[in-house]
OpenMM code with the backbone's topology and positions (N, CA, C; nanometers):
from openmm import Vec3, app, unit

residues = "UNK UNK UNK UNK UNK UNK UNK UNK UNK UNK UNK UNK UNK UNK UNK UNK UNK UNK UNK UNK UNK UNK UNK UNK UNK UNK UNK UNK UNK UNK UNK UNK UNK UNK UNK UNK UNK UNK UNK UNK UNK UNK UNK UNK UNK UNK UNK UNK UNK UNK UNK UNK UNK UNK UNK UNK UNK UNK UNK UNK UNK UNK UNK UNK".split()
positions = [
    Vec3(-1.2259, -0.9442, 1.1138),
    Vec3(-1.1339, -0.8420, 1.0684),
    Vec3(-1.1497, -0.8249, 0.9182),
    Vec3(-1.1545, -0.7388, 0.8498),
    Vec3(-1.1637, -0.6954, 0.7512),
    Vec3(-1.0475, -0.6717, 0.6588),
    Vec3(-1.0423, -0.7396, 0.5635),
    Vec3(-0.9224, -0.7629, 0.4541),
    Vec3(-0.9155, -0.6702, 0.3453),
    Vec3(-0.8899, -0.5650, 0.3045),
    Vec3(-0.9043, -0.5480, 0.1277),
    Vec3(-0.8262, -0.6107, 0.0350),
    Vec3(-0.9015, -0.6644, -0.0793),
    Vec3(-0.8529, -0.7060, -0.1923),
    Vec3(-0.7242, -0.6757, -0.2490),
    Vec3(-0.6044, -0.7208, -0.2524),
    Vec3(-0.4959, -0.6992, -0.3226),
    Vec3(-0.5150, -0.7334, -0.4780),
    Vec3(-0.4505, -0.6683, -0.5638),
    Vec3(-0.4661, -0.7421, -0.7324),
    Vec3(-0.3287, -0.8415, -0.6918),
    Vec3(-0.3860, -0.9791, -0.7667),
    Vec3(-0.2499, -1.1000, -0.7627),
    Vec3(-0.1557, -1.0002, -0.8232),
    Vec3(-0.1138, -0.9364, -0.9154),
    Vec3(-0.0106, -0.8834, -0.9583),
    Vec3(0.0743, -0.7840, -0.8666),
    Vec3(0.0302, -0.7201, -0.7712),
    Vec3(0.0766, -0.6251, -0.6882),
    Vec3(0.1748, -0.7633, -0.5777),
    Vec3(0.1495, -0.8803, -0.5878),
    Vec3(0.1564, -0.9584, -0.4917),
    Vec3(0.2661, -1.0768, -0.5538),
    Vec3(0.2305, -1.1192, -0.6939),
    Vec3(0.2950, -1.2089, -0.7661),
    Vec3(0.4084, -1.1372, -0.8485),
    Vec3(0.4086, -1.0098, -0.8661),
    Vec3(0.5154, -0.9580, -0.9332),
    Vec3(0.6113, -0.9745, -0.8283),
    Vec3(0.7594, -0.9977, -0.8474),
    Vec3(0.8651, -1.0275, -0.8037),
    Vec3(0.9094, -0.8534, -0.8094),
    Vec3(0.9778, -0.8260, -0.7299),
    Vec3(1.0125, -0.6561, -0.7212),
    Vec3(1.1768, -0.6893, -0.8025),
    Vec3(1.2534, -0.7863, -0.7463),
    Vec3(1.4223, -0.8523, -0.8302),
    Vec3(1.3634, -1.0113, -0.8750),
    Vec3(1.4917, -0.9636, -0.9441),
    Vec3(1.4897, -1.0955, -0.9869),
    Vec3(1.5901, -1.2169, -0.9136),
    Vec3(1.5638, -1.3242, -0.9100),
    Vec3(1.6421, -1.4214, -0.8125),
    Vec3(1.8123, -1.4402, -0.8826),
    Vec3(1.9326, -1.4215, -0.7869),
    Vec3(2.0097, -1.4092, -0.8008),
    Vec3(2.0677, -1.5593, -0.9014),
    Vec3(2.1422, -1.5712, -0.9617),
    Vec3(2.1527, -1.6929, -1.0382),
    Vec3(2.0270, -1.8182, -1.0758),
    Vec3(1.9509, -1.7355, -1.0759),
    Vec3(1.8222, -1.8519, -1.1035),
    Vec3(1.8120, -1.9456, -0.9936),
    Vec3(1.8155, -1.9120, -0.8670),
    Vec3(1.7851, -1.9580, -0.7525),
    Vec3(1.6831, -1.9122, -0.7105),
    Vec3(1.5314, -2.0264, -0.6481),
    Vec3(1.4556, -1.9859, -0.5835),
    Vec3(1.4935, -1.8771, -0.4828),
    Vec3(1.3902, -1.7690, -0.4676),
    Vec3(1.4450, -1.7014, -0.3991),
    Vec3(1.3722, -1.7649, -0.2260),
    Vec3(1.4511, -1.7253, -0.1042),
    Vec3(1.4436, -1.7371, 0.0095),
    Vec3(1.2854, -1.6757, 0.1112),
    Vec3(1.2606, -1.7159, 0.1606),
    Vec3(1.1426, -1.6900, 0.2376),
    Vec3(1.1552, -1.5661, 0.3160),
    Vec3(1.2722, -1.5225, 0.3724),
    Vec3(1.2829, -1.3766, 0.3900),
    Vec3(1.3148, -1.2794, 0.2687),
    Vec3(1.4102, -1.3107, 0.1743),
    Vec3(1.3879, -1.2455, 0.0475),
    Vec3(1.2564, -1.1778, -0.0117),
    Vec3(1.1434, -1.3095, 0.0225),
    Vec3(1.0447, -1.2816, -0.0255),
    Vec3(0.9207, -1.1929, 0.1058),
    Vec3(0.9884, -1.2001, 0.1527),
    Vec3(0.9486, -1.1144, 0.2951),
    Vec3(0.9734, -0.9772, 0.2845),
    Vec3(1.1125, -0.9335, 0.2746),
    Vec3(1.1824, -0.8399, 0.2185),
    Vec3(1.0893, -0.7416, 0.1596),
    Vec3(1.1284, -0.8409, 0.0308),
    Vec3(1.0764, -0.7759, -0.0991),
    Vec3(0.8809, -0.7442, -0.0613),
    Vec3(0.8234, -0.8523, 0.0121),
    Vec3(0.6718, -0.7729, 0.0059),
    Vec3(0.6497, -0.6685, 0.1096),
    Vec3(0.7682, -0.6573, 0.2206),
    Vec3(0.7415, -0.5824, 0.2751),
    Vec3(0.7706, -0.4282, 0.2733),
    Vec3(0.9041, -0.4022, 0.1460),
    Vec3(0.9385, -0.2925, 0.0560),
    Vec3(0.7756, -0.2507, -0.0100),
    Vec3(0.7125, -0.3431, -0.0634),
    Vec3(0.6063, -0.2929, -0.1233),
    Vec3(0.5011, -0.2182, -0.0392),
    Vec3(0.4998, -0.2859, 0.0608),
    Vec3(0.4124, -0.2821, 0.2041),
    Vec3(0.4217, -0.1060, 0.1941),
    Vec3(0.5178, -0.0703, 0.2414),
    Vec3(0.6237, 0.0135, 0.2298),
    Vec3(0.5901, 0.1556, 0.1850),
    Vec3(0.5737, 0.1353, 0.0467),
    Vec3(0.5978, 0.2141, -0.0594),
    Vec3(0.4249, 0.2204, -0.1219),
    Vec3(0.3145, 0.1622, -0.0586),
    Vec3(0.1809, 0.1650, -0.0698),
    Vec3(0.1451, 0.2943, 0.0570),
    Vec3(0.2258, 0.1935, 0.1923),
    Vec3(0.1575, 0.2960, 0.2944),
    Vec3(0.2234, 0.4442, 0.2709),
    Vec3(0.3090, 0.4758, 0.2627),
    Vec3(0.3834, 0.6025, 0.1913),
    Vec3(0.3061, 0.6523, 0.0920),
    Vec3(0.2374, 0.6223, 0.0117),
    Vec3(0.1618, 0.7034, -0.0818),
    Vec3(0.0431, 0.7384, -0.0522),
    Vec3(0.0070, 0.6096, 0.0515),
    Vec3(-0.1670, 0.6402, 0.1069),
    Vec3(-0.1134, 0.7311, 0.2294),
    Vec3(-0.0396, 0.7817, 0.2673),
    Vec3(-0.0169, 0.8912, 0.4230),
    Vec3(0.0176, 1.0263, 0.2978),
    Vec3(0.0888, 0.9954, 0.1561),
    Vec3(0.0292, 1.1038, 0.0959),
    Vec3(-0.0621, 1.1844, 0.0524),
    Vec3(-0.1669, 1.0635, 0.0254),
    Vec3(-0.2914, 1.0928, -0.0060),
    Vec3(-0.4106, 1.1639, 0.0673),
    Vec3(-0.3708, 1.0955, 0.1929),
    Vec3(-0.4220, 1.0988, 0.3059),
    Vec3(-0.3814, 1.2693, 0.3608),
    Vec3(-0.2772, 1.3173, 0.3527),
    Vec3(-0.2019, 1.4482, 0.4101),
    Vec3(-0.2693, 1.5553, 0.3217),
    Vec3(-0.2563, 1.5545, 0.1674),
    Vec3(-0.2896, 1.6073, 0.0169),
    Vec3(-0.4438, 1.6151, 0.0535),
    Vec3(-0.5204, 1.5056, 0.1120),
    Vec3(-0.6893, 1.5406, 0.1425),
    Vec3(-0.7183, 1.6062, 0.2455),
    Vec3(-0.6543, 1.6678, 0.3607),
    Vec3(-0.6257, 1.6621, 0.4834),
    Vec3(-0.6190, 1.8270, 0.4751),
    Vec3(-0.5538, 1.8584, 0.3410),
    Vec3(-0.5077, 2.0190, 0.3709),
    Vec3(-0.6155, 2.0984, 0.3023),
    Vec3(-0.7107, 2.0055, 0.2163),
    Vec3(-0.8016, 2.0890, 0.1804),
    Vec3(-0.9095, 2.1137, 0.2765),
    Vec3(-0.9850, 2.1934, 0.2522),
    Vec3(-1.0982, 2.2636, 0.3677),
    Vec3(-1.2120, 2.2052, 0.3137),
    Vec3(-1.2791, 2.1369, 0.4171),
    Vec3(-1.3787, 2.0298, 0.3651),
    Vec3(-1.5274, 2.1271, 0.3320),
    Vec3(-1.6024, 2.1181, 0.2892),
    Vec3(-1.7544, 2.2286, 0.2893),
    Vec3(-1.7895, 2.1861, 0.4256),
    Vec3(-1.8464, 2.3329, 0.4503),
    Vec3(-1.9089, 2.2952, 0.6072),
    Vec3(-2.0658, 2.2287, 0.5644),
    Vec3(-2.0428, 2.1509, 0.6841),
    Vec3(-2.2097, 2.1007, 0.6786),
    Vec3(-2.2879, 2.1586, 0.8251),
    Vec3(-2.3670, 2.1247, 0.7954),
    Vec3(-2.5061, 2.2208, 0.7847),
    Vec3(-2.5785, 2.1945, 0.9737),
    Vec3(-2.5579, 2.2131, 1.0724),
    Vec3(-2.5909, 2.1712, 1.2336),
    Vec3(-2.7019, 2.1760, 1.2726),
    Vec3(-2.7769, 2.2776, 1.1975),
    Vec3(-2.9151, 2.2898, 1.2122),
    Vec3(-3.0134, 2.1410, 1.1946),
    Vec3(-3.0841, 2.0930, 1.2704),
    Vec3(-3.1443, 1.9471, 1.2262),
    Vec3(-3.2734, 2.0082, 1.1495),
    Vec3(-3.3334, 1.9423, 1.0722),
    Vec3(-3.4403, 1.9312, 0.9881),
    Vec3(-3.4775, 1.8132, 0.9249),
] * unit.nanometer
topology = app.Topology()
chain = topology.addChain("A")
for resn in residues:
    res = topology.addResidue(resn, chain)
    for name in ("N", "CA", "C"):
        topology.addAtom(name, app.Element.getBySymbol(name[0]), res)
């Protein structure tokens, strides 16, 4: 299966900060990467829609 590269920072940045200087919780931190999760795939189904509406050049059927 094929992985792409995350940058550590997209991953190690904390989205909050931990409530009274308490480690934060293993779903917290679930939470929070999966808000990011989130808010990546939402921009790539933008991207994705935004490339989608343009009209691609036709290519060419004839073989040669």
């Amino acid at each position: 299966m094929h992985q792409e590269a995350v940058p550590d920072e997209a991953v190690s940045a904390p989205a909050a900060a931990p409530q009274q200087g308490a480690p934060k919780g293993l779903l917290q931190q679930m939470e929070e990467l999966m808000a990011a999760l989130n808010a990546d795939l939402t921009q790539l189904d933008a991207d994705l829609q935004s490339s989608a509406e343009r009209p691609s050049p036709p290519r060419g059927d004839a073989a040669g």
